[in-house]
C-alpha positions as CSV (number, residue, x, y, z in Angstrom):
1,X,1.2,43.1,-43.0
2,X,4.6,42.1,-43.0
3,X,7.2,44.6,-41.3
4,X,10.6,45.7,-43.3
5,X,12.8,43.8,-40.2
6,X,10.3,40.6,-41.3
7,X,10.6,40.1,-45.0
8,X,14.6,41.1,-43.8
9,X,14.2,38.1,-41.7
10,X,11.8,35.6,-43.9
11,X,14.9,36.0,-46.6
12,X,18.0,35.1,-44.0
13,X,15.9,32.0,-43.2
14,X,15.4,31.2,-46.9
15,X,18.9,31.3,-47.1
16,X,19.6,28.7,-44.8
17,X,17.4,25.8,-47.0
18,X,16.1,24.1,-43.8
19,X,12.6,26.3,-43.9
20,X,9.7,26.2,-46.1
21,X,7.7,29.4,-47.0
22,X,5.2,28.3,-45.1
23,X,7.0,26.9,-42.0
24,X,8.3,30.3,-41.7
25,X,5.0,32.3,-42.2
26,X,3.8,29.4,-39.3
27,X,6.9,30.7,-37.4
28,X,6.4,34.4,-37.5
29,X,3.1,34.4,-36.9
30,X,3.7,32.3,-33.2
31,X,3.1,34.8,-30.2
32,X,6.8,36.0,-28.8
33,X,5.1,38.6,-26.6
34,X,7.0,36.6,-23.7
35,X,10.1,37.4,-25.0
36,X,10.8,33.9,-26.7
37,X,13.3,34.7,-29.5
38,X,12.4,33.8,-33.3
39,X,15.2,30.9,-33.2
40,X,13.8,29.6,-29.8
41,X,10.2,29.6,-31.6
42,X,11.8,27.9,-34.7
43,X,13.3,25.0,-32.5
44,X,10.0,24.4,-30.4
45,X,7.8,24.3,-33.0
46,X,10.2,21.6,-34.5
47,X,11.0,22.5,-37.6
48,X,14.2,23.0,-37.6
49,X,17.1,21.6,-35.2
50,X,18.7,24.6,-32.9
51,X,22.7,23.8,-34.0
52,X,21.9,23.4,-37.4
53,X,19.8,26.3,-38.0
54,X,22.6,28.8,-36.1
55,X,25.0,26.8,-38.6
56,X,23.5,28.4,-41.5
57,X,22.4,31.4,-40.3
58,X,26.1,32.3,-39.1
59,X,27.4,33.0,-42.3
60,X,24.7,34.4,-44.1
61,X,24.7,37.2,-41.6
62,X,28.6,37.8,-40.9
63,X,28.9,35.8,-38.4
64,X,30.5,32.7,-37.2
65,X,29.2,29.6,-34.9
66,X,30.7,28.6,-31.8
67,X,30.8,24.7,-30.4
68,X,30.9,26.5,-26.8
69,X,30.7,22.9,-24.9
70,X,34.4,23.0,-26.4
71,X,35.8,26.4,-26.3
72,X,36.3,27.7,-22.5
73,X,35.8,31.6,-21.7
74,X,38.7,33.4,-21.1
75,X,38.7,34.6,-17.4
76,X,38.9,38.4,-18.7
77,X,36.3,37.9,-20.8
78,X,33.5,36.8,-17.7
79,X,35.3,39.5,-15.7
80,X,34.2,42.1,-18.6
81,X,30.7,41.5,-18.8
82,X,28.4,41.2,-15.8
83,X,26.6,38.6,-14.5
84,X,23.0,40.6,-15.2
85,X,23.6,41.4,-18.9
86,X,24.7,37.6,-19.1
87,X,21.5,36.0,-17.7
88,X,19.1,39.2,-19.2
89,X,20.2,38.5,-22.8
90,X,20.9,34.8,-22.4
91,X,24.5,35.5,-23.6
92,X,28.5,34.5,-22.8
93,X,31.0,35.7,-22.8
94,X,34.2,33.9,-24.6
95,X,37.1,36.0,-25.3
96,X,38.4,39.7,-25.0
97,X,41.2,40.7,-27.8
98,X,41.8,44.0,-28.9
99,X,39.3,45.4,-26.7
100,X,36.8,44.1,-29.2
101,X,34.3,41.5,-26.3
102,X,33.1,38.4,-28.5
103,X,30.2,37.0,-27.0
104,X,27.9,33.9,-27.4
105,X,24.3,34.2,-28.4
106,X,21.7,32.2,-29.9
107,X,19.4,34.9,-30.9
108,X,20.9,36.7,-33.6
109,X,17.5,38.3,-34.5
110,X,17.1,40.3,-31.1
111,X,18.2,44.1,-32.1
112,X,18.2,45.3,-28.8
113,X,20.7,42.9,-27.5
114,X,24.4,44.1,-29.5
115,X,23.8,47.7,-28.0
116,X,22.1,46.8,-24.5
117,X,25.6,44.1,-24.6
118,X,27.7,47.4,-25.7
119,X,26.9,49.9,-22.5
120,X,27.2,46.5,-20.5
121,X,30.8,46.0,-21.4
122,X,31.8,49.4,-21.7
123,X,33.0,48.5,-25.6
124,X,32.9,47.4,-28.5
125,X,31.5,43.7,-28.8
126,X,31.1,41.0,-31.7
127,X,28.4,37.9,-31.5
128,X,29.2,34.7,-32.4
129,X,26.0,32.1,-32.4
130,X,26.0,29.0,-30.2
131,X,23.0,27.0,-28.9
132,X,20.8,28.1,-26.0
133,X,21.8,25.2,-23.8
134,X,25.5,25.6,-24.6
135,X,24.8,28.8,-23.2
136,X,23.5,28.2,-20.4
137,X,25.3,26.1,-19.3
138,X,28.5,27.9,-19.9
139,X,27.1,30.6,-17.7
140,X,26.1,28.4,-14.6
141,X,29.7,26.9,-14.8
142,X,31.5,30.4,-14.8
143,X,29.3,33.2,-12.8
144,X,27.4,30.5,-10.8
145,X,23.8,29.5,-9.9
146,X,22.0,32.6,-9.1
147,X,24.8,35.1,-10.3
148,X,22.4,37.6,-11.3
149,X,20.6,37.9,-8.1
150,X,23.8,38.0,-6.1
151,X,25.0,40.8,-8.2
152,X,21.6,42.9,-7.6
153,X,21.9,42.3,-3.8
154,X,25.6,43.2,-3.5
155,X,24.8,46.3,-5.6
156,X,21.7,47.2,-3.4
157,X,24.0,46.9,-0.4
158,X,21.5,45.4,1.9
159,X,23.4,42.5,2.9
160,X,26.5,44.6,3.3
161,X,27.3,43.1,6.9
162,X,26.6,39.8,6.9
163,X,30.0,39.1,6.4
164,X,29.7,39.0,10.6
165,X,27.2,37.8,13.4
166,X,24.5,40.1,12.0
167,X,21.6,38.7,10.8
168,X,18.1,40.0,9.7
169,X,14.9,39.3,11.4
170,X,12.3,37.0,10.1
171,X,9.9,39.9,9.8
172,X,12.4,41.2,7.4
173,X,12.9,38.3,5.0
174,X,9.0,37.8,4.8
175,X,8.4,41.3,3.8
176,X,10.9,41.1,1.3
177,X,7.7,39.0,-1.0
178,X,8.1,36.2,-3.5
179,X,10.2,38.5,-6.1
180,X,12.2,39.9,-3.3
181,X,16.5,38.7,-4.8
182,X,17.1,36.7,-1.3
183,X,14.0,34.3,-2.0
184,X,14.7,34.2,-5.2
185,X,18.2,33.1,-4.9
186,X,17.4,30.4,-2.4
187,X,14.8,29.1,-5.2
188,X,17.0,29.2,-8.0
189,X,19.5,26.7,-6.3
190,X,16.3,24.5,-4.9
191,X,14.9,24.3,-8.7
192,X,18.4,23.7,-9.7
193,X,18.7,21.2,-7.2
194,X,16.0,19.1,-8.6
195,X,16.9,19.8,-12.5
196,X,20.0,17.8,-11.9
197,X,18.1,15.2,-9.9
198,X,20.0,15.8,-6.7
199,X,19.0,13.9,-3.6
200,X,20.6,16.4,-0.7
201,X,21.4,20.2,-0.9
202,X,24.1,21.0,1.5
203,X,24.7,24.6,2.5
204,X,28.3,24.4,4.2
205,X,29.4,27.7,5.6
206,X,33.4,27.8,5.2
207,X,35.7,30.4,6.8
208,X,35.7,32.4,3.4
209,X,32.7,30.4,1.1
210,X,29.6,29.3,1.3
211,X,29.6,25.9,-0.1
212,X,26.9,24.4,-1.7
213,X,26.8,20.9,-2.7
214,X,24.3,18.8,-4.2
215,X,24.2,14.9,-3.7
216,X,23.5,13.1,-6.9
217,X,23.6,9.8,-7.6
218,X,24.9,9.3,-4.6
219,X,27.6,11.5,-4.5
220,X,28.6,15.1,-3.9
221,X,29.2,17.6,-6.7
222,X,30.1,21.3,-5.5
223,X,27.5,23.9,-7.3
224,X,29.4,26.6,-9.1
225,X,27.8,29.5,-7.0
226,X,29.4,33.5,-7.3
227,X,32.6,34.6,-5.1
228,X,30.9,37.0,-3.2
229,X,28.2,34.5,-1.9
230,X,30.3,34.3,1.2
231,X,28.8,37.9,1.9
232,X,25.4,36.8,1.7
233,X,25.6,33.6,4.1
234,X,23.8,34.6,6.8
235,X,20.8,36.1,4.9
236,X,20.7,33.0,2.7
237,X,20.9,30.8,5.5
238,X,18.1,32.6,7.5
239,X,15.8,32.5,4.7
240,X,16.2,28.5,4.6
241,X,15.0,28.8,8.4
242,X,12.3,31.0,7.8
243,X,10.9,28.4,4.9
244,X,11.2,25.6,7.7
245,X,9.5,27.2,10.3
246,X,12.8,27.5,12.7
247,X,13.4,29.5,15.0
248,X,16.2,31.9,13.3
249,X,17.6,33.3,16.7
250,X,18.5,29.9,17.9
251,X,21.5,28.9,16.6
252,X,23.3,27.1,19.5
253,X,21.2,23.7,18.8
254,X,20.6,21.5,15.9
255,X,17.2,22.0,14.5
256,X,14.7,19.9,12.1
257,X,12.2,21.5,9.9
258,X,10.3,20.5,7.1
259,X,9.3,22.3,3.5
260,X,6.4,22.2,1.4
261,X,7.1,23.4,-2.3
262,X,5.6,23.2,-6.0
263,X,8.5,22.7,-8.6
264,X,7.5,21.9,-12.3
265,X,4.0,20.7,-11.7
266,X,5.4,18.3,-8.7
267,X,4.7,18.8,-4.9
268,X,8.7,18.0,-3.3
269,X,8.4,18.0,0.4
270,X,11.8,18.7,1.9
271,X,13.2,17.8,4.7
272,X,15.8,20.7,7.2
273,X,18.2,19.9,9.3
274,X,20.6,22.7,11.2
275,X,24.0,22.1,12.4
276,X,25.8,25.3,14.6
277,X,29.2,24.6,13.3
278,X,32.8,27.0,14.0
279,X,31.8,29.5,10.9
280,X,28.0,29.5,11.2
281,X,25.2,27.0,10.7
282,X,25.4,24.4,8.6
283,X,21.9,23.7,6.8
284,X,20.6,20.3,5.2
285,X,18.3,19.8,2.8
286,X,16.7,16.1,1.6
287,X,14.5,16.4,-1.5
288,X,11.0,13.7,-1.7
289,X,9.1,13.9,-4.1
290,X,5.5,13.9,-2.6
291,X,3.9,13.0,-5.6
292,X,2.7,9.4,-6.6
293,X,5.7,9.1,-8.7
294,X,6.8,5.8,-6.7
295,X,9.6,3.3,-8.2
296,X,7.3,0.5,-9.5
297,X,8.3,-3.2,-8.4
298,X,9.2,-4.3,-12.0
299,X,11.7,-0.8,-12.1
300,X,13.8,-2.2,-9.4
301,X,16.2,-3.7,-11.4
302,X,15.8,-7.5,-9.7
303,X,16.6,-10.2,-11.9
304,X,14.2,-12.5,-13.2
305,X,14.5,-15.1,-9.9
306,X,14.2,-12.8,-7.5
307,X,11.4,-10.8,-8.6
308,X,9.2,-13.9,-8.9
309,X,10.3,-14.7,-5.2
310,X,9.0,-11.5,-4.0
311,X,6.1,-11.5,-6.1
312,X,5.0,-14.3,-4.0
313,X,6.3,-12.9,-0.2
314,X,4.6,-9.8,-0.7
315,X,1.5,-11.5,-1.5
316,X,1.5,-13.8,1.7
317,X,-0.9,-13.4,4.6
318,X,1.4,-13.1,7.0
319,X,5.6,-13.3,8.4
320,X,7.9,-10.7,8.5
321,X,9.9,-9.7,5.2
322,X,12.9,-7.6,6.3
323,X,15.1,-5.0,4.1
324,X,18.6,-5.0,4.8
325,X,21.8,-2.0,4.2
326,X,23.6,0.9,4.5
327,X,22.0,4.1,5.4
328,X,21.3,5.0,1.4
329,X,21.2,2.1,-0.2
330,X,17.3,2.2,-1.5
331,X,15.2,0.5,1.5
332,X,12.8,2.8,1.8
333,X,12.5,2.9,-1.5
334,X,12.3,-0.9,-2.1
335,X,9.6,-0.9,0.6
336,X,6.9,1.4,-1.3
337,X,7.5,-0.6,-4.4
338,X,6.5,-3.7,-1.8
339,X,3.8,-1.7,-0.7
340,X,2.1,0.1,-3.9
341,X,2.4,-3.4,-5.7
342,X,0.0,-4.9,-3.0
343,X,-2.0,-1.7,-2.1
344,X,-5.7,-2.7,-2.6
345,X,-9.0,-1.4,-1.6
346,X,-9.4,-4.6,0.2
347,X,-6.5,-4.4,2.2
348,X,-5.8,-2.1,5.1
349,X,-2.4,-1.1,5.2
350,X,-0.6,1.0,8.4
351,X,2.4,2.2,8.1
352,X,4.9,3.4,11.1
353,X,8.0,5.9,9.9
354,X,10.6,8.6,11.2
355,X,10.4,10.4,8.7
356,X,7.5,9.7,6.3
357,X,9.7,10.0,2.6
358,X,6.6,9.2,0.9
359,X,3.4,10.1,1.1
360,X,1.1,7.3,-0.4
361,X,-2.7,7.4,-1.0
362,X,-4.9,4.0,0.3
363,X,-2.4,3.6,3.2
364,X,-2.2,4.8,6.8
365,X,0.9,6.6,7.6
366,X,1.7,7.7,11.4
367,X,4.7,9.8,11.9
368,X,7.0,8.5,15.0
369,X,7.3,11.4,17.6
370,X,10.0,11.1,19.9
371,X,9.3,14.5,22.2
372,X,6.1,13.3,23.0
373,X,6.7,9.7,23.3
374,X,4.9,8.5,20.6
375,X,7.8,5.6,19.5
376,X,7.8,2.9,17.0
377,X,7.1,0.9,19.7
378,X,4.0,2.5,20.9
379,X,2.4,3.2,17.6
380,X,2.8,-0.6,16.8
381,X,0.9,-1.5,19.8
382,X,-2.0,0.5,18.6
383,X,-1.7,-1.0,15.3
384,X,-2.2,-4.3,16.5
385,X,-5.7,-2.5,17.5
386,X,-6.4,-0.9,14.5
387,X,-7.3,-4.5,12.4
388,X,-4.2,-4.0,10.0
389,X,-3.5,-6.9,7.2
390,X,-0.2,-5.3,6.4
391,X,1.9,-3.3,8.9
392,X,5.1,-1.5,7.6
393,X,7.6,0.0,10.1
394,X,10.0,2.0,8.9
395,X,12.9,1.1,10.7
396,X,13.6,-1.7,13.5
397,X,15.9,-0.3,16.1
398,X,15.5,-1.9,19.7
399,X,14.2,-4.8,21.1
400,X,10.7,-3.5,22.1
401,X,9.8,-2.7,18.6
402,X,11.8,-6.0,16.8
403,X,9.2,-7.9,19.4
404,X,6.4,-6.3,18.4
405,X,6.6,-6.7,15.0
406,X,7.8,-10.4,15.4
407,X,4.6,-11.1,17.6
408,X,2.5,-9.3,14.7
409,X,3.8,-11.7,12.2
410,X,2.9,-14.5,13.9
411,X,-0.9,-13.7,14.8
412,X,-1.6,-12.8,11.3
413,X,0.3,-10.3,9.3
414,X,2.2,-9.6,7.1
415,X,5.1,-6.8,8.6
416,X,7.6,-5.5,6.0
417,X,10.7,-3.1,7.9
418,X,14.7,-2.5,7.3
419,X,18.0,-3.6,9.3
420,X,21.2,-2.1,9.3
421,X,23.0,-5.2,8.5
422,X,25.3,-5.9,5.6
423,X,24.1,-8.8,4.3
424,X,20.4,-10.9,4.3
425,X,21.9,-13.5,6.5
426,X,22.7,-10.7,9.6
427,X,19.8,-10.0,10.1
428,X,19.0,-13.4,11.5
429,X,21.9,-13.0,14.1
430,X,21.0,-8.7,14.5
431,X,17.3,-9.7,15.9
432,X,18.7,-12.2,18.2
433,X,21.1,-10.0,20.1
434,X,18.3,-7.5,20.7
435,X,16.8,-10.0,22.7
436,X,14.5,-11.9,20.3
437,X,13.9,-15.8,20.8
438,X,15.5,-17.3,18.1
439,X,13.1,-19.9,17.2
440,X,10.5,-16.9,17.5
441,X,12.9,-15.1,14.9
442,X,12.9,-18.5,12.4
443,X,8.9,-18.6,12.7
444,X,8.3,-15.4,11.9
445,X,10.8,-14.4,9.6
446,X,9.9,-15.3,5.5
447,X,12.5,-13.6,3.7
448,X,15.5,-11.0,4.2
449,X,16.6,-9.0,1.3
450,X,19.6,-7.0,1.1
451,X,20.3,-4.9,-1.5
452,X,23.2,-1.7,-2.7
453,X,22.6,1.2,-5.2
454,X,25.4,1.1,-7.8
455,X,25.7,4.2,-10.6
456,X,24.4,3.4,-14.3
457,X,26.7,4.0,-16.9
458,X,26.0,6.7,-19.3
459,X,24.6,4.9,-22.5
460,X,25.9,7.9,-24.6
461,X,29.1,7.5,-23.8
462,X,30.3,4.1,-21.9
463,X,33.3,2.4,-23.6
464,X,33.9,-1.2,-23.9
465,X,37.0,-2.5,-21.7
466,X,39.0,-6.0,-21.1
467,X,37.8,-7.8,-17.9
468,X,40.4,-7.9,-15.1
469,X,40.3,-11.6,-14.4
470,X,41.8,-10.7,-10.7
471,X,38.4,-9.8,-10.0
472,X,37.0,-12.6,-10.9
473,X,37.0,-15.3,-7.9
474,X,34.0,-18.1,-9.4
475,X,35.0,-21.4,-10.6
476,X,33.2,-20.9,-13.8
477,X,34.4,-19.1,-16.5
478,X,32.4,-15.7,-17.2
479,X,29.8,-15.3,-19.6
480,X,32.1,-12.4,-21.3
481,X,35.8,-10.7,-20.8
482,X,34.6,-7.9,-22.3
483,X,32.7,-5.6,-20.1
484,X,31.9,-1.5,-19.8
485,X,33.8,1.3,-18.7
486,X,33.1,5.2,-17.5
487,X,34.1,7.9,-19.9
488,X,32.1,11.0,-19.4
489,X,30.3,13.4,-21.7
490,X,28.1,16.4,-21.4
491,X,24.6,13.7,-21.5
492,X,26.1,13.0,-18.3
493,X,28.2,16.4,-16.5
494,X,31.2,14.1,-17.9
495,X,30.6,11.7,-15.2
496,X,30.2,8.7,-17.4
497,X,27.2,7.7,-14.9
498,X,23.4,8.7,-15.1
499,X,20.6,7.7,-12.4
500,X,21.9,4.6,-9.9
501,X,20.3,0.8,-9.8
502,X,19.8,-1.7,-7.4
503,X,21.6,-4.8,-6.7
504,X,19.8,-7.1,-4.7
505,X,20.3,-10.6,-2.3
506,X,17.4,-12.1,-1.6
507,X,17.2,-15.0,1.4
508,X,14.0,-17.0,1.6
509,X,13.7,-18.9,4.8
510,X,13.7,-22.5,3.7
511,X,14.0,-25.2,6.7
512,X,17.7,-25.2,6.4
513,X,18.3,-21.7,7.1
514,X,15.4,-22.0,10.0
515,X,17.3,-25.0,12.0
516,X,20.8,-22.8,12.1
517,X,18.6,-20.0,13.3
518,X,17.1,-21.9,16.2
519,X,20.7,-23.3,16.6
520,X,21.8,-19.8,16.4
521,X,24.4,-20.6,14.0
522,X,26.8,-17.6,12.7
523,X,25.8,-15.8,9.6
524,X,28.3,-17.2,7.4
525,X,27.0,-20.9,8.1
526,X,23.6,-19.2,7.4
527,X,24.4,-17.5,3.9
528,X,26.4,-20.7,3.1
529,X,23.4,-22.6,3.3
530,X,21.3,-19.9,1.9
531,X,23.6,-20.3,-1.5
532,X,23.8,-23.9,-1.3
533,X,19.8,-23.3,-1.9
534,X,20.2,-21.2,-4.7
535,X,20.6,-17.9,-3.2
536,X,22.9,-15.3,-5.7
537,X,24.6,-12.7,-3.4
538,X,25.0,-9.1,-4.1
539,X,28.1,-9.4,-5.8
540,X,26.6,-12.2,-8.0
541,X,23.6,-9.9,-9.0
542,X,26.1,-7.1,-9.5
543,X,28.3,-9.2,-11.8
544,X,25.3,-9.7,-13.8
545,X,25.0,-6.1,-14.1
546,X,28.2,-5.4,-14.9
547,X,27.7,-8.1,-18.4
548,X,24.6,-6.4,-19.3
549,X,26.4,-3.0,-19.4
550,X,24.6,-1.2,-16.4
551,X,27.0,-0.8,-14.4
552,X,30.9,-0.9,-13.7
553,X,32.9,-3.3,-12.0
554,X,34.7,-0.5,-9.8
555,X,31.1,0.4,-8.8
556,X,30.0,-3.0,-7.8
557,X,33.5,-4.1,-6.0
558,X,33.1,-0.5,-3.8
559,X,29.1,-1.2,-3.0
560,X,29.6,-5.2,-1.6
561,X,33.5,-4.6,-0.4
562,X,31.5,-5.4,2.8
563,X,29.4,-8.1,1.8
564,X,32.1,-10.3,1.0
């Protein structure tokens, strides 16, 4: 039997021409015993789009509609209303005139809200609708990420004194429990973390702040947290050391931990490094994603070529196929496409790394162990033991281990590793100054692949732009002068770039290349000959980027500045 506040309700939305009789009946009758307001149940059920709806609802009940992405809060508006009435009623805040507090909602049908809103201010207030996300968003930017819990804690007055040396035990923070604000806080900027697709959390303690940055897409953003987070620093940054198993007393030395967590369904193992630093320890974080969610060979972005190359070194018996670049540029990642393209029942794979990023099923993964001796070089010995066909070791770093995995490759199997070098053709000339014979080193070796991450343009938003024909050095004339620029928009936290793609160099030894090795030749004759072959270099694969709209050419000329 319908209610009075229903058929009130079931006519508004009539009102509005976007609902049937029927969709609404289908709407009402949805469980909102969670809380989940009538609008929010409207939207997920699909029959009606969020902006739209609040469009036509605004007037029909004295209101008006908000774009909120463009109107910015006035400071003594967010100063007027707390940050727990904010993030309880999913509101914000946008301007304070004539004592009168207009604030954003997109639940115009929750009663309890104007006069919870009300004793919250201290006032009088008017609602004006926007959408959920708007919302939301608006609040992160302007109380911060965990405002709420910050609030509840500074008005508990626990954490009163951490503004010095004092600190509370790890019997403390574990009886505090899951719900317990601390834990919660230190979640809420994890889960965050991971919504935006950040890489790295960085808590930085300042001489009045505790900054938080997130790395995303390869570079860092600063997390709009609360002003008085500064109070909370060492609690926060206890808890952190708590999750990782460290020792929370010790704060003299750098420390590594490790933590396991379940975010949306996906295991993330994380990865803790301490820092002591002049205002307190500085504490790293490096999100993997534990889960068989692994960049697919055909997702790496290579161009047609170079993909069929690989196709075919990846499926040899035997050699050495090497990864080359920065610290950040995608190896690892590169390596696990290598390895989950090939990764067959019928093949044994062992794999050596410090640390393991990736847990993989089918494979054998040993974890290098420094403390206790167990090197890179030590667990390849026992590989060679352990009747491998593939052997992957995750980094080569001194001439015991680069032997090693040479002398593997040439009794039989097939070893895939990274260099830090900035091109393929130094990695010839890297393995030879750790001691490697070079005609060893032009055996073994079957291909060298170096490769960058560049930023993806925005598709929502990315602007066509002349091509500066400084930039471009080939004899040839290019296949357009037109090509893509950043603008920014909120798809994309108006940094006109979403996700990051590879661009890739990919040297296959040929007998060419294998006579400057032996000859120990420099790596510039090597490349040369290498592109006389047919070899496209980074910057040629990131030109080809550029034309197809993926990427910039600021982003390209930055990532191979190096390589050229």
């Amino acid at each position: 039997m319908p209610t009075p506040a229903d058929a009130a309700v079931v006519t508004l939305l009539r009102k509005t021409g976007l609902l049937t009789d029927a969709q609404i009946e289908q709407a009402l009758a949805t469980d909102r015993s969670d809380g989940t307001g009538l609008v929010a149940v409207i939207v997920r059920l699909g029959l009606a789009r969020e902006e739209e709806l609040l469009q036509k609802l605004a007037p029909t009940l004295g209101m008006t509609y908000t774009a909120l992405e463009k109107a910015e809060p006035e400071a003594e508006a967010v100063q007027k209303l707390a940050a727990r009435a904010v993030y309880q009623y999913h509101v914000m805040p946008i301007r304070l005139a004539g004592g009168v507090l207009t604030v954003a909602a997109s639940d115009p049908f929750n009663v309890a809200m104007t006069d919870g809103l009300r004793l919250a201010a201290g006032g009088p207030v008017r609602i004006t609708l926007s959408t959920a996300a708007a919302i939301e968003k608006a609040s992160r930017k302007h109380y911060g990420v965990g405002a709420e819990t910050v609030e509840r804690m500074i008005e508990d007055g626990r954490y009163e004194l951490d503004t010095t040396e004092a600190t509370i035990s790890k019997l403390d923070l574990n009886d505090m429990g899951q719900e317990a604000s601390i834990v919660r806080f230190v979640n809420q900027i994890i889960a965050e973390a991971d919504r935006q697709g950040a890489t790295d959390i960085h808590f930085e303690p300042m001489e009045e702040e505790l900054r938080i940055r997130y790395r995303i897409d390869g570079v860092l953003h600063k997390v709009d947290v609360p002003l008085q987070l500064n109070r909370l620093k060492a609690a926060i940054l206890s808890r952190l050391k708590v999750m990782a198993n460290l020792d929370i007393a010790e704060k003299r030395m750098p420390l590594d931990g490790r933590i396991g967590i379940r975010l949306g369904g996906q295991d993330i193992d994380i990865r803790v490094s301490t820092m002591p630093t002049v205002y307190g320890e500085s504490i790293s974080l490096r999100l993997l994603q534990k889960s068989d969610n692994f960049v697919r060979l055909k997702d790496l972005g290579m161009a047609t070529r170079e993909h069929h190359l690989i196709e075919k070194i990846i499926h040899r018996p035997n050699g050495i196929c090497l990864v080359t670049g920065p610290t950040g540029s995608g190896k690892t990642t590169s390596l696990y496409a290598f390895l989950h393209e090939i990764n067959t029942m019928d093949v044994r794979i062992l794999t050596v790394e410090d640390p393991i990023e990736y847990e993989m099923g089918g494979i054998n993964q040993v974890l290098v162990r420094q403390d206790i001796g167990l090197t890179f070089a030590r667990v390849l010995r026992s590989f060679l033991r352990q009747d491998p066909d593939i052997i992957m070791v995750g980094e080569i770093r001194d001439a015991e281990t680069a032997e090693i995995a040479i002398n593997a490759s040439l009794t039989g199997h097939l070893v895939f590793s990274t260099l830090h070098t900035n091109d393929a053709a130094g990695a010839f000339a890297r393995l030879i100054d750790m001691g490697v014979e070079p005609f060893l080193v032009a055996s073994a070796v079957a291909a060298v692949m170096a490769q960058r991450l560049v930023r993806r343009l925005c598709p929502h938003c990315r602007r066509t732009e002349a091509l500066d024909m400084t930039l471009w050095n080939n004899a040839v004339p290019p296949p357009s002068y037109q090509v893509y620029a950043a603008v920014g928009c909120e798809k994309c936290t108006q940094t006109g770039y979403r996700g990051r793609r590879g661009i890739f160099e990919l040297l296959n030894m040929h007998d060419a290349v294998e006579s400057l090795v032996i000859n120990r030749r420099s790596a510039n004759e090597i490349k040369a000959a290498a592109v006389a072959s047919g070899m496209r270099t980074l910057r040629d694969d990131g030109w080809d980027k550029i034309f197809a709209g993926t990427t910039t050419v600021e982003e390209v000329m930055l990532a191979t500045e190096d390589n050229e």
